[in-house]
C-alpha distance (Angstrom), angle and dihedral (degrees) to the residues before:
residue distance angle dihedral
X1 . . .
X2 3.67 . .
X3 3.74 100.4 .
X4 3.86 95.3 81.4
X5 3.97 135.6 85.3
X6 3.45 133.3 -132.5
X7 3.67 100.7 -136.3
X8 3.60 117.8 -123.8
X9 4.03 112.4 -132.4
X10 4.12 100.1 146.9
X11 4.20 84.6 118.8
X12 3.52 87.5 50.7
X13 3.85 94.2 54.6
X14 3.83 107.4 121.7
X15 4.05 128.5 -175.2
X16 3.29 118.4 -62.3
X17 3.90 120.4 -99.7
X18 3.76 117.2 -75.8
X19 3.50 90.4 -115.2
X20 3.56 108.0 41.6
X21 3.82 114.8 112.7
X22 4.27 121.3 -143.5
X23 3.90 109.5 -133.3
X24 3.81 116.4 -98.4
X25 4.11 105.4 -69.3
X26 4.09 96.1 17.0
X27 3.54 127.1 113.4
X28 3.60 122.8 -128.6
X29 4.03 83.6 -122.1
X30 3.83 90.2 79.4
X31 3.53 96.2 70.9
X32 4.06 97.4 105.0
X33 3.83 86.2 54.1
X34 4.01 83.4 51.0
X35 4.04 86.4 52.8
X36 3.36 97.0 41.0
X37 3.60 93.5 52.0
X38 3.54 101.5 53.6
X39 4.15 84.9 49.0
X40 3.34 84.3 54.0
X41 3.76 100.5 51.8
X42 3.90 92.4 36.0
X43 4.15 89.6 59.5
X44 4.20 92.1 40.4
X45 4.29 81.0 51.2
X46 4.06 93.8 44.6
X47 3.48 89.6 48.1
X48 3.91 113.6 43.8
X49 4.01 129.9 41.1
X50 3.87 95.6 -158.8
X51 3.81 116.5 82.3
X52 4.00 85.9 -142.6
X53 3.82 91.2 57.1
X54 3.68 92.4 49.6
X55 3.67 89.9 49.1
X56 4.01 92.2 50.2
X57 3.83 87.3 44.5
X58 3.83 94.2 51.5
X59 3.63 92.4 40.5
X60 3.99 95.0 57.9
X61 3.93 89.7 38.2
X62 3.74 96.3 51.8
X63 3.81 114.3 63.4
X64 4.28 98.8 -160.9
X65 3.07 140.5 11.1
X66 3.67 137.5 -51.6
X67 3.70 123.7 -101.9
X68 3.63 113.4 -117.5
């Protein structure tokens, strides 16, 4: 599973929905990270069948911690 790309999109980032509500303490600025994220998780799920692979994958992709 080494053949496929992540595609890159973080220029392509817009606003985030009108109606979409930062958790308690997080600015509204964090929403790329929130995209980026879910690309993140969506390629490390695409590309491996074992849910300790995926973790591993999104681990090394994802430079901080989730936010809750």
């Amino acid at each position: 599973p080494g053949s496929a790309r992540m595609s890159s999109k973080s220029s392509s980032i817009g606003r985030p929905p009108a109606d979409w509500d930062a958790p308690l303490g997080v600015s509204r600025n964090t929403w790329s990270n929130v995209v980026k994220n879910k690309g993140r998780m969506d390629y490390c799920v695409d590309q491996f069948t074992y849910l300790s692979n995926r973790i591993k994958c999104i681990s090394l992709l994802t430079g901080g911690p989730f936010l809750a």
